[in-house]
PDB file of the backbone (N, CA, C, O) and the ligand in Angstrom, with CONECT records:
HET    LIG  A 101      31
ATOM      1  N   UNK A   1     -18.403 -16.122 -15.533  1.00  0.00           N
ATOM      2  CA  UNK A   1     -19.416 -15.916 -14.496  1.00  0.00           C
ATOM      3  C   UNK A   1     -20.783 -15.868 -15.165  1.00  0.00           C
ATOM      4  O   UNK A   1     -20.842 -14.924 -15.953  1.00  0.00           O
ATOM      5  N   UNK A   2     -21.797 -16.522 -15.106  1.00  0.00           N
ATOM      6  CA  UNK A   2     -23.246 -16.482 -14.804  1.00  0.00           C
ATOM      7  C   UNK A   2     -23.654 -15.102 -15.139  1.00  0.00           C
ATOM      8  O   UNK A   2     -23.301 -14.182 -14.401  1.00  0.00           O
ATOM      9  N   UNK A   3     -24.549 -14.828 -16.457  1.00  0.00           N
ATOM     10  CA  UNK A   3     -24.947 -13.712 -16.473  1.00  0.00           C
ATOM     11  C   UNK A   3     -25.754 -13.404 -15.573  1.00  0.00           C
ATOM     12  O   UNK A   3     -25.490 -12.275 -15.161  1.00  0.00           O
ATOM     13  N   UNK A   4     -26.704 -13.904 -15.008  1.00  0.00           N
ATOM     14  CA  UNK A   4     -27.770 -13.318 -13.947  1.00  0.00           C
ATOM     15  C   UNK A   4     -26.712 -12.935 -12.879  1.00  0.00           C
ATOM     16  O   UNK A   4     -26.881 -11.885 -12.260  1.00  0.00           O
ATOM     17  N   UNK A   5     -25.412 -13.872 -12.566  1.00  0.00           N
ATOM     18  CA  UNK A   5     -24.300 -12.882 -11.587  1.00  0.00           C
ATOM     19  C   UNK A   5     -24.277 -11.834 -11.807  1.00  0.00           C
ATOM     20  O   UNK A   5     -24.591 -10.992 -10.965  1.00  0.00           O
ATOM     21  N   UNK A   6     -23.813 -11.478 -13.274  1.00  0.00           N
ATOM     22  CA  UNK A   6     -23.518  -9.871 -13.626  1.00  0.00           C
ATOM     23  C   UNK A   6     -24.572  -8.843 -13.084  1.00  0.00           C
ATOM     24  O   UNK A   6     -24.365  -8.033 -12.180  1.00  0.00           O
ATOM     25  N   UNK A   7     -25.553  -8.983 -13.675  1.00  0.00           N
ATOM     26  CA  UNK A   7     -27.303  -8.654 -13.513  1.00  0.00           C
ATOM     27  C   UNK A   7     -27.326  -8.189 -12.477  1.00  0.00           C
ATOM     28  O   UNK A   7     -27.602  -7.002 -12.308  1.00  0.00           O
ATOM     29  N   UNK A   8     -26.986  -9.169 -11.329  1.00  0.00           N
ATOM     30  CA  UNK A   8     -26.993  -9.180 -10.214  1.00  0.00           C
ATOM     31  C   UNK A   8     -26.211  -7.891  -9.083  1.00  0.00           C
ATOM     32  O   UNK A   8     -26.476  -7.101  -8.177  1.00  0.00           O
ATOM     33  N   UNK A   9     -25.144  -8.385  -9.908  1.00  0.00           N
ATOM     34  CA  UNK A   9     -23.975  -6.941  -9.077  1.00  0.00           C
ATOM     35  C   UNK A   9     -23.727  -5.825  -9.820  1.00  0.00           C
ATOM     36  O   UNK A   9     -23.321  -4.744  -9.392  1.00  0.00           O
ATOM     37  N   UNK A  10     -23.979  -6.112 -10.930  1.00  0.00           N
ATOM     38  CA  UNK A  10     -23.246  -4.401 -11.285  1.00  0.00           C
ATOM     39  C   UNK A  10     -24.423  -3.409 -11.075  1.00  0.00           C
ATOM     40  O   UNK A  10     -25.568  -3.750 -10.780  1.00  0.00           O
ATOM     41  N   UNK A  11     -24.074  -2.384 -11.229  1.00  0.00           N
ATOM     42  CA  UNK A  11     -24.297  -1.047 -10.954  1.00  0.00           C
ATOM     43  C   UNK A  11     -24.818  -0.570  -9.189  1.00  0.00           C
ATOM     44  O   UNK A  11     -25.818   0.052  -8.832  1.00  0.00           O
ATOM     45  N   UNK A  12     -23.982  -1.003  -8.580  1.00  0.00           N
ATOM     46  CA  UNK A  12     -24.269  -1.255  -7.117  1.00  0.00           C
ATOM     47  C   UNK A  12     -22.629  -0.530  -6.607  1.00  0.00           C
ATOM     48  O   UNK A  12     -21.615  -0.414  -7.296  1.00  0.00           O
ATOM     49  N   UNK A  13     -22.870  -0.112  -5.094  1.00  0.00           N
ATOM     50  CA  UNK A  13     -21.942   0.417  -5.094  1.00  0.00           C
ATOM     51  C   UNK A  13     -21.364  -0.850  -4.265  1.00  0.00           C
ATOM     52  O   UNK A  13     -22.084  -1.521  -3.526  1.00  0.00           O
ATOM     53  N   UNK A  14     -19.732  -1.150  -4.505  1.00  0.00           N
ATOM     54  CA  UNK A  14     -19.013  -1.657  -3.787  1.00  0.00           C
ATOM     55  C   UNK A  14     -17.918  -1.075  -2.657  1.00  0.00           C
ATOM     56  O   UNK A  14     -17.295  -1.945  -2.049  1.00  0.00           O
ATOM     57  N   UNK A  15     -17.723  -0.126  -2.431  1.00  0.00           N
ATOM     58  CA  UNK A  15     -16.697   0.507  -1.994  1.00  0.00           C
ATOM     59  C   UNK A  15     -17.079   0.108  -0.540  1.00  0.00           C
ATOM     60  O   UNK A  15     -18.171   0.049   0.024  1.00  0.00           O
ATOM     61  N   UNK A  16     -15.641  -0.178  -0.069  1.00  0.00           N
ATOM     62  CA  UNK A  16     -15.284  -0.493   1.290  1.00  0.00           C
ATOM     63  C   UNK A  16     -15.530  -1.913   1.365  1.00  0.00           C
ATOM     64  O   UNK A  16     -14.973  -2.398   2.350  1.00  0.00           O
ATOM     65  N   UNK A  17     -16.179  -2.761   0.659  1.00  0.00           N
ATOM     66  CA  UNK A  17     -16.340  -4.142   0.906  1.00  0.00           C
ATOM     67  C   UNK A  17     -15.544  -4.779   0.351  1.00  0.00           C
ATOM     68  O   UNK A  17     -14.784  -4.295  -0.488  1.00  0.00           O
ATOM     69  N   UNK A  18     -15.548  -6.406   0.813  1.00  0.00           N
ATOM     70  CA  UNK A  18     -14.458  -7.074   0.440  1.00  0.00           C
ATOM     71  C   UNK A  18     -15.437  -8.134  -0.021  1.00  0.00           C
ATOM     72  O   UNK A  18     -16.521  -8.291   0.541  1.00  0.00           O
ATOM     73  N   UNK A  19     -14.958  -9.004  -1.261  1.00  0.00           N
ATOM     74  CA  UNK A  19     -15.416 -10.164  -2.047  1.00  0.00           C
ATOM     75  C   UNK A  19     -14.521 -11.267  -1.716  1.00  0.00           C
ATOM     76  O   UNK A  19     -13.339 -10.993  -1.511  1.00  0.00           O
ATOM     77  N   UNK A  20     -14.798 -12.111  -1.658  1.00  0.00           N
ATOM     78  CA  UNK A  20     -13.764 -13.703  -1.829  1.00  0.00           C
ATOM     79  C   UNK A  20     -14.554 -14.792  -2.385  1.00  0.00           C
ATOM     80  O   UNK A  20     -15.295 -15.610  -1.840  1.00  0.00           O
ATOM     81  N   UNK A  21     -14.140 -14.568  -3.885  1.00  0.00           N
ATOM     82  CA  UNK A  21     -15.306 -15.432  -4.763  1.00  0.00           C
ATOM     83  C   UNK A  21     -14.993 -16.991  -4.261  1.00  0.00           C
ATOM     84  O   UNK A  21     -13.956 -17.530  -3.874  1.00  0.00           O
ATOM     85  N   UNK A  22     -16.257 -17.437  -4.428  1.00  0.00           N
ATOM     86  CA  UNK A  22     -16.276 -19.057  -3.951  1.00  0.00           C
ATOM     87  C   UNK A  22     -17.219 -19.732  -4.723  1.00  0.00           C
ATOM     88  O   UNK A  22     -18.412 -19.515  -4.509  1.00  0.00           O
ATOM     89  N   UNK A  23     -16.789 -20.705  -5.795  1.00  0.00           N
ATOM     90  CA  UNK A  23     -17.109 -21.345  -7.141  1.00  0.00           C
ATOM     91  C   UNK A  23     -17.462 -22.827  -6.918  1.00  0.00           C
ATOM     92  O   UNK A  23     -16.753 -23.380  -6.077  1.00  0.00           O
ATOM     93  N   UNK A  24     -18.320 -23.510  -7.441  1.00  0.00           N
ATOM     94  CA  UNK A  24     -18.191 -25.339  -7.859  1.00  0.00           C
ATOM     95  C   UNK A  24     -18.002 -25.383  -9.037  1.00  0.00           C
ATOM     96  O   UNK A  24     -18.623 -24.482  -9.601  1.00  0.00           O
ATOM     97  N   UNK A  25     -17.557 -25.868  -9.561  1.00  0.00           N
ATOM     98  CA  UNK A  25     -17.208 -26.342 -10.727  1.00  0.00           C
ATOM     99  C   UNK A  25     -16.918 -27.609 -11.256  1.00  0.00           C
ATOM    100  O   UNK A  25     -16.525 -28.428 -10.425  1.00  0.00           O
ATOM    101  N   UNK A  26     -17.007 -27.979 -12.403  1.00  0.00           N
ATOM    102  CA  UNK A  26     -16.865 -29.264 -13.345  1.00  0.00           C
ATOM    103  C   UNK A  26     -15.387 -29.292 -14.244  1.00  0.00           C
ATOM    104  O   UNK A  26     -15.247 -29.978 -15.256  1.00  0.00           O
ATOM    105  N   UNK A  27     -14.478 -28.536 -13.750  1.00  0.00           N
ATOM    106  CA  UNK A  27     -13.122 -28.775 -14.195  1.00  0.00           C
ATOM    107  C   UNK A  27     -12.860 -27.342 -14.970  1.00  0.00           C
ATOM    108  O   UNK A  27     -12.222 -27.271 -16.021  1.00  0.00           O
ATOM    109  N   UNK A  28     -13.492 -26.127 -14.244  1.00  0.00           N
ATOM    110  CA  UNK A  28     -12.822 -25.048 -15.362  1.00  0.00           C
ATOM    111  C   UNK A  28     -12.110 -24.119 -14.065  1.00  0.00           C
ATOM    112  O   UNK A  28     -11.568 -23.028 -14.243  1.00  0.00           O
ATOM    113  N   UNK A  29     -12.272 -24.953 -12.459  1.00  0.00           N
ATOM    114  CA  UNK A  29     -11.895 -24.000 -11.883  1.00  0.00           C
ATOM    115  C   UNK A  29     -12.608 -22.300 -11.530  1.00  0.00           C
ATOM    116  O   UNK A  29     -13.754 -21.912 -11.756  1.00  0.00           O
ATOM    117  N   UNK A  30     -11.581 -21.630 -10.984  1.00  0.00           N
ATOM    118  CA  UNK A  30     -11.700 -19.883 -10.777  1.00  0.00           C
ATOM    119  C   UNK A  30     -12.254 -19.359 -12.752  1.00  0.00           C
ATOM    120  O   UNK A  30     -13.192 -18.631 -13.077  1.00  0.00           O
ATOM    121  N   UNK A  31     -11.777 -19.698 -13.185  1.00  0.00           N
ATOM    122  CA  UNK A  31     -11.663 -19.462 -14.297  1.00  0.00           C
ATOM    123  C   UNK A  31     -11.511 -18.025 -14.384  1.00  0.00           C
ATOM    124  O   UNK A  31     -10.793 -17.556 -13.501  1.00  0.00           O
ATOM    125  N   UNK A  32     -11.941 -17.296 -15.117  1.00  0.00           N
ATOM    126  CA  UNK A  32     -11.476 -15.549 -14.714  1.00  0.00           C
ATOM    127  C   UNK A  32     -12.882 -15.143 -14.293  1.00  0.00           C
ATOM    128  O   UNK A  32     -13.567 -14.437 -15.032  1.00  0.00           O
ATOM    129  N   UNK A  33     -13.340 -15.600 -13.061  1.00  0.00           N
ATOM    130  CA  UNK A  33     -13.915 -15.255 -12.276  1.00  0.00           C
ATOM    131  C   UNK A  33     -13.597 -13.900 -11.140  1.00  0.00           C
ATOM    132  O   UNK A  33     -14.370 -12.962 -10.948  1.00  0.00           O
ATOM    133  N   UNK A  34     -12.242 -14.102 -10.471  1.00  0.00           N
ATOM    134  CA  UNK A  34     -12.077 -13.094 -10.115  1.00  0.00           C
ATOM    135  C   UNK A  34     -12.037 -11.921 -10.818  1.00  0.00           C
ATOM    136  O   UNK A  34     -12.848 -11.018 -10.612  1.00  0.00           O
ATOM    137  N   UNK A  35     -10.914 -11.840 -11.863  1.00  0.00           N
ATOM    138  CA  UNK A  35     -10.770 -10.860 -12.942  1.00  0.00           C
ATOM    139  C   UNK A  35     -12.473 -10.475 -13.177  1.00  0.00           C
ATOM    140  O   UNK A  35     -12.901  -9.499 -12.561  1.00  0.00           O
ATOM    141  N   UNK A  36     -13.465 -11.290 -14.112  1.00  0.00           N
ATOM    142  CA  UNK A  36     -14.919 -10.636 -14.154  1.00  0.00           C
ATOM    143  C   UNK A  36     -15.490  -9.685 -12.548  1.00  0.00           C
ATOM    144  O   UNK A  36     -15.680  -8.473 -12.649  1.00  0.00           O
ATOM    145  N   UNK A  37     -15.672 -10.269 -11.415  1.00  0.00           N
ATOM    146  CA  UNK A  37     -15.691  -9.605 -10.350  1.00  0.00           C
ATOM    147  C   UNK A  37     -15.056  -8.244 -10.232  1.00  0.00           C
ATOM    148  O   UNK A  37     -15.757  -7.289  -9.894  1.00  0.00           O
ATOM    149  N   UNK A  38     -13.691  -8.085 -10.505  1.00  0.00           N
ATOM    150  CA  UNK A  38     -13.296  -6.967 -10.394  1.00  0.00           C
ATOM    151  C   UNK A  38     -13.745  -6.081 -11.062  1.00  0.00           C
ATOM    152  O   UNK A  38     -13.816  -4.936 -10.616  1.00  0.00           O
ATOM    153  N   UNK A  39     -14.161  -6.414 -12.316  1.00  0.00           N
ATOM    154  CA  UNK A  39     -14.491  -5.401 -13.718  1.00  0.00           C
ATOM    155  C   UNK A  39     -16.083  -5.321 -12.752  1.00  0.00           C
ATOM    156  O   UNK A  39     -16.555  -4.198 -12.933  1.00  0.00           O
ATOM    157  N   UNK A  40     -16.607  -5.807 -12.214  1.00  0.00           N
ATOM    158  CA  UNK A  40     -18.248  -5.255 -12.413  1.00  0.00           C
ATOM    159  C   UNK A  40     -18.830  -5.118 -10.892  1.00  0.00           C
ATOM    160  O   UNK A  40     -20.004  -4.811 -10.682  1.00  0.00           O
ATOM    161  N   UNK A  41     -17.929  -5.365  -9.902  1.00  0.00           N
ATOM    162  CA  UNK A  41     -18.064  -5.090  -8.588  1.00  0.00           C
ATOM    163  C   UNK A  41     -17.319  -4.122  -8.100  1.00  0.00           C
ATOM    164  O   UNK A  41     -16.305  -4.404  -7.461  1.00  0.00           O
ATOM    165  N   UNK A  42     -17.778  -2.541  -8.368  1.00  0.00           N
ATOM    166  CA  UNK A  42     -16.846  -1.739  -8.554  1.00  0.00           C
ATOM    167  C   UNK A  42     -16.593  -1.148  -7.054  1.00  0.00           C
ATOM    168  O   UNK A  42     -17.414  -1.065  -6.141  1.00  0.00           O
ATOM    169  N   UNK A  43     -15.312  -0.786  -7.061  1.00  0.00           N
ATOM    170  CA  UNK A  43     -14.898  -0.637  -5.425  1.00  0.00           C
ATOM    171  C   UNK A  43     -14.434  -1.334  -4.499  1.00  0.00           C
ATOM    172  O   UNK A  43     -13.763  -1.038  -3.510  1.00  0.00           O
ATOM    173  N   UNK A  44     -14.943  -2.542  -4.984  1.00  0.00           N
ATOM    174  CA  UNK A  44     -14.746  -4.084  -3.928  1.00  0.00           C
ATOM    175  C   UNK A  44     -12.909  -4.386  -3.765  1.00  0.00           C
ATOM    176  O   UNK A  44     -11.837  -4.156  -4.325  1.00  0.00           O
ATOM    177  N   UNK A  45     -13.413  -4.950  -2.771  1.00  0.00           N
ATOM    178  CA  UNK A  45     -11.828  -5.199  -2.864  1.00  0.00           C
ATOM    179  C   UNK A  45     -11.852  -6.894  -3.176  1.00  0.00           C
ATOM    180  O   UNK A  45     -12.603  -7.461  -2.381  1.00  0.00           O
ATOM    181  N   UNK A  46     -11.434  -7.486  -3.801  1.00  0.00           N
ATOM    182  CA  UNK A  46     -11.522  -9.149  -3.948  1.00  0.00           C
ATOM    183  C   UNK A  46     -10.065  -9.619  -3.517  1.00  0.00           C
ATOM    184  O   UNK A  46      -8.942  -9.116  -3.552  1.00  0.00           O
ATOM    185  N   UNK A  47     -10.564 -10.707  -3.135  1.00  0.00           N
ATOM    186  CA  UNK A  47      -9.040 -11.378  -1.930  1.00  0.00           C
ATOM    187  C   UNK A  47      -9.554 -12.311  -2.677  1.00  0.00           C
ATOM    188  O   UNK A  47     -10.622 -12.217  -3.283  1.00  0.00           O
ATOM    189  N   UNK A  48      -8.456 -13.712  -2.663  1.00  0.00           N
ATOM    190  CA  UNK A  48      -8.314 -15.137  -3.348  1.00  0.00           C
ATOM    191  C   UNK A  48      -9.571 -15.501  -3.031  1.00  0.00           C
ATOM    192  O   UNK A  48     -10.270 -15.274  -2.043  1.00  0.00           O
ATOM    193  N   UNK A  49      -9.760 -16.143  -4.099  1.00  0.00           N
ATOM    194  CA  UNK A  49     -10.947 -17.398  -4.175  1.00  0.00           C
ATOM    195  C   UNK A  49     -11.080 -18.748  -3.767  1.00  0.00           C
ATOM    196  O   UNK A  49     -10.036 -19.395  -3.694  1.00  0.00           O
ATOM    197  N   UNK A  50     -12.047 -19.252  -3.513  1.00  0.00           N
ATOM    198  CA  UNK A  50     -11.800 -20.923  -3.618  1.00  0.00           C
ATOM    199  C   UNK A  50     -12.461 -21.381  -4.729  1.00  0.00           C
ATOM    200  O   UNK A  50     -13.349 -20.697  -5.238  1.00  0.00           O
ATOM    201  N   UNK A  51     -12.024 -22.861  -5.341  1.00  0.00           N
ATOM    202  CA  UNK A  51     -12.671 -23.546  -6.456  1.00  0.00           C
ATOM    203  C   UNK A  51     -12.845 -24.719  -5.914  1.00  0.00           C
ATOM    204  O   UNK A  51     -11.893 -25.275  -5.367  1.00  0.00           O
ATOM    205  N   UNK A  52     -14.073 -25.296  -5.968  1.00  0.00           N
ATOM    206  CA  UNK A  52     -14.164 -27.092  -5.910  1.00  0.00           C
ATOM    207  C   UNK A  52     -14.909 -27.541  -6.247  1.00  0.00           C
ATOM    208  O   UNK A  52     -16.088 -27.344  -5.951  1.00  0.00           O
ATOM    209  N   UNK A  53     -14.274 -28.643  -7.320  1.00  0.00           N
ATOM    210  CA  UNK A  53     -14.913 -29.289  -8.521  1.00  0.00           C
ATOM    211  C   UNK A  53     -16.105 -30.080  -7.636  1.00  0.00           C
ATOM    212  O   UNK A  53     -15.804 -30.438  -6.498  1.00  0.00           O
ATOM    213  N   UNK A  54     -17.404 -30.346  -8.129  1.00  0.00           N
ATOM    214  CA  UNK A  54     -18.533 -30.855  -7.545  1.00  0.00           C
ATOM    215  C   UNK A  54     -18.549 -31.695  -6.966  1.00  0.00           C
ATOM    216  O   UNK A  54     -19.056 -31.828  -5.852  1.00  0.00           O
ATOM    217  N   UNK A  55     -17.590 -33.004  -8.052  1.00  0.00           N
ATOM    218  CA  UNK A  55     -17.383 -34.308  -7.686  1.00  0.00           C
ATOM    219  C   UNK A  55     -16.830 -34.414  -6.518  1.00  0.00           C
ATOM    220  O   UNK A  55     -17.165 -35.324  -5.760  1.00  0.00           O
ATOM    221  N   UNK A  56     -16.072 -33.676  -6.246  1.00  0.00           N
ATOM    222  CA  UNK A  56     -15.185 -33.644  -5.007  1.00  0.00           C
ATOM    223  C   UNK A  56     -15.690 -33.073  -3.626  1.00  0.00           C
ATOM    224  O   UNK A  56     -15.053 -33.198  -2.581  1.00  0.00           O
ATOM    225  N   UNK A  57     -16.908 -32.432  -3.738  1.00  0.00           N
ATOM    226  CA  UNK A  57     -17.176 -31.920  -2.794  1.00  0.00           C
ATOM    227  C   UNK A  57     -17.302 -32.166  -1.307  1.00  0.00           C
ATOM    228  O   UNK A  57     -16.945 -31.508  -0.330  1.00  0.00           O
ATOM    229  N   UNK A  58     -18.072 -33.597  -1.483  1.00  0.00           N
ATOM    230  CA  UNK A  58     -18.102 -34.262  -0.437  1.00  0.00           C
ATOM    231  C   UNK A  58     -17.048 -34.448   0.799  1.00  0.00           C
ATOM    232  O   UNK A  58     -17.249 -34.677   1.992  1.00  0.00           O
ATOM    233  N   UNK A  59     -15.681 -34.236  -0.053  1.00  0.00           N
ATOM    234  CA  UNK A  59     -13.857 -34.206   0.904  1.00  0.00           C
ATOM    235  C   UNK A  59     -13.758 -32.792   1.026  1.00  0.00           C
ATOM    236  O   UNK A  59     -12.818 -32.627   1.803  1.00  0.00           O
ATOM    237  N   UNK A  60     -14.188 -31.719   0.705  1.00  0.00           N
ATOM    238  CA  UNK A  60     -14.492 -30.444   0.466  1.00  0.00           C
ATOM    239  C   UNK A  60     -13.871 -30.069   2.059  1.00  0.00           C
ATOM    240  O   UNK A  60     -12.855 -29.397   1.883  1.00  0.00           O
ATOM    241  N   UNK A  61     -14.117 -30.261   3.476  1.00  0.00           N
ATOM    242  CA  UNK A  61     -14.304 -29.491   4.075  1.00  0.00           C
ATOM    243  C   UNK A  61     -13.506 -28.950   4.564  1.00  0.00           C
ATOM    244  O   UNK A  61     -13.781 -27.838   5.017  1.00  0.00           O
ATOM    245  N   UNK A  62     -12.107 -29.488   4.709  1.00  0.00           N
ATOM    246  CA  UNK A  62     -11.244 -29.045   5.055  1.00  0.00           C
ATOM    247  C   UNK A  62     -10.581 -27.901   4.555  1.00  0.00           C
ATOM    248  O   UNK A  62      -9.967 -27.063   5.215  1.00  0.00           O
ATOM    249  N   UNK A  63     -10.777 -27.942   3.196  1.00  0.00           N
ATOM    250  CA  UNK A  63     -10.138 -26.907   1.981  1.00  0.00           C
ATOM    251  C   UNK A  63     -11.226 -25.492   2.540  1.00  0.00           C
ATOM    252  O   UNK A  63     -10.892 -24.316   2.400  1.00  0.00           O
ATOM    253  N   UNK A  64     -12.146 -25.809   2.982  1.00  0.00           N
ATOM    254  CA  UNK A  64     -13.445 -24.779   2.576  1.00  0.00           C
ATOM    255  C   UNK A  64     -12.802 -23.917   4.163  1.00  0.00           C
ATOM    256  O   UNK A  64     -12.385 -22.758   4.186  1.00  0.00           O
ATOM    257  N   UNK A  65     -12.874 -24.772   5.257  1.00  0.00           N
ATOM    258  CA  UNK A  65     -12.454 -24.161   6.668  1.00  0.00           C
ATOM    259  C   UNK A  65     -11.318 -23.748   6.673  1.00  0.00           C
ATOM    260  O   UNK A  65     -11.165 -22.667   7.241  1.00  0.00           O
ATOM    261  N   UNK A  66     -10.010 -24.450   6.026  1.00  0.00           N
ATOM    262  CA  UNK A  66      -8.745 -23.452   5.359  1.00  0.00           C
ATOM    263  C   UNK A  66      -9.185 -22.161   5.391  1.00  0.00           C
ATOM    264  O   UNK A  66      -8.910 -21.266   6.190  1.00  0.00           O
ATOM    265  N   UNK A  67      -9.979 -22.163   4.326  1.00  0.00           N
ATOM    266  CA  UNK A  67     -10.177 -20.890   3.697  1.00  0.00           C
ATOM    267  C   UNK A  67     -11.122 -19.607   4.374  1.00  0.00           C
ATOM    268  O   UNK A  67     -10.828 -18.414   4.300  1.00  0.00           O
ATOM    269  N   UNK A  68     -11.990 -20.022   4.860  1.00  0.00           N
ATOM    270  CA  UNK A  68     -12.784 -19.827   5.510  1.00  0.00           C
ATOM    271  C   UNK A  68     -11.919 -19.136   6.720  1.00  0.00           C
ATOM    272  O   UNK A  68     -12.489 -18.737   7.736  1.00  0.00           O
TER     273      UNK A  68
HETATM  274  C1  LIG A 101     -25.470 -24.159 -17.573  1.00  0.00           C
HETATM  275  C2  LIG A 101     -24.247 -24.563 -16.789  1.00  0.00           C
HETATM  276  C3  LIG A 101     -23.019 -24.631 -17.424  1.00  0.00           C
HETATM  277  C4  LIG A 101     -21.865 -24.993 -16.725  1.00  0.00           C
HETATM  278  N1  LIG A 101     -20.691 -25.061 -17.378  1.00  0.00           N
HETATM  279  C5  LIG A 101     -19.561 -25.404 -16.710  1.00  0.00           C
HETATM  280  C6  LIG A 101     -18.311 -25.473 -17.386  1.00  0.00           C
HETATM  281  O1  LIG A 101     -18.200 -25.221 -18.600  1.00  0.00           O
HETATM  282  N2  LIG A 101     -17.215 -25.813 -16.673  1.00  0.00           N
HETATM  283  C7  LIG A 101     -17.280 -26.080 -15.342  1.00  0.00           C
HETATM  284  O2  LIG A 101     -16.261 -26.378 -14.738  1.00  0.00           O
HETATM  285  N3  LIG A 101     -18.455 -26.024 -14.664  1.00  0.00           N
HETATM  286  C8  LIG A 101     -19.602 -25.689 -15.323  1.00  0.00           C
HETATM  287  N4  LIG A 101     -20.789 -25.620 -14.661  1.00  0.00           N
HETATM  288  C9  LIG A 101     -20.825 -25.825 -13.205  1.00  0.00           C
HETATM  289  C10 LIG A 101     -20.853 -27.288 -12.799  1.00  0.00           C
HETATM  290  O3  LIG A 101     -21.760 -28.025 -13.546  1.00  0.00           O
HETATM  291  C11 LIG A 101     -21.277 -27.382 -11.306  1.00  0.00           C
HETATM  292  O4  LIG A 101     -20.891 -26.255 -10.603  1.00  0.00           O
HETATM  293  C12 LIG A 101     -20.657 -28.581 -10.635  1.00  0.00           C
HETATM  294  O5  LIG A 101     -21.051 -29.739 -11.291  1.00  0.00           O
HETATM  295  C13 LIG A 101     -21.050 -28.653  -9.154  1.00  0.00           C
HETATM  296  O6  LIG A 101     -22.419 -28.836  -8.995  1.00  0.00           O
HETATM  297  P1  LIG A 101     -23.319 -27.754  -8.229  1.00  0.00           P
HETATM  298  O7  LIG A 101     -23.653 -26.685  -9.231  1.00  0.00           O
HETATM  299  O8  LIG A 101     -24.524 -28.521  -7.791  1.00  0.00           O
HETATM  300  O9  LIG A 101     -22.550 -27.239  -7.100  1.00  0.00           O
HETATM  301  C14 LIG A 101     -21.956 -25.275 -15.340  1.00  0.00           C
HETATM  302  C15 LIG A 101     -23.198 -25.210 -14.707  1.00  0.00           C
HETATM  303  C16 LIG A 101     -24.328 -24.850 -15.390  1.00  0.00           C
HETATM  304  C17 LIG A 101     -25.654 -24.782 -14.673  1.00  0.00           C
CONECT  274  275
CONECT  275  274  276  303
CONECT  276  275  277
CONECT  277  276  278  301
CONECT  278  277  279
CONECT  279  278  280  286
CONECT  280  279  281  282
CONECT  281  280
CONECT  282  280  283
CONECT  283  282  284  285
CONECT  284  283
CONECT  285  283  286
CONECT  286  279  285  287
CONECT  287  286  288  301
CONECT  288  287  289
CONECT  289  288  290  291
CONECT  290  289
CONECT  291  289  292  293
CONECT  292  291
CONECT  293  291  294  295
CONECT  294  293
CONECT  295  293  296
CONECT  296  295  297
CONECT  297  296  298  299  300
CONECT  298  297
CONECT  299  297
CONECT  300  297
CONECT  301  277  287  302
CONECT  302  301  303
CONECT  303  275  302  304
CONECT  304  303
END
């Protein structure tokens, strides 16, 4: 994850909220994205993620409203 992510969330309170990380990527995927989230979004509850590689985005929508 993006240090300015980190920057970003930690020391904030999370409790009672829910996360569902959602990534683009160039072939590394979730990567331990969720896992980082958990460590620094403290309280949160994180449910599955989505990943989709950039290139692909454009066919994206169906996967995204799945999820969504
Ligand atoms: C500095 C930088 C490094 C990146 N490194 C990776 C990487 O190692 N692996 C990967 O899958 N995506 C990496 N990405 C993300 C992809 O480049 C990017 O998410 C993808 O091409 C989709 O384009 P978008 O950022 O416009 O959505 C990186 C992005 C940036 C800005």
């Amino acid at each position: 994850m993006p240090e300015e992510m980190v920057t970003a969330l930690k020391d904030r309170d999370f409790t009672g909220k829910i996360i569902r990380p959602f990534v683009t990527h160039e072939g590394s995927g979730l990567a331990n994205i969720p896992k980082e989230i958990k460590e620094v979004c403290k309280g949160a509850t994180v449910l599955d993620g989505l990943e989709v590689k950039g290139s692909t985005v454009n066919s994206a929508r169906n996967r995204v409203e799945d999820w969504i």
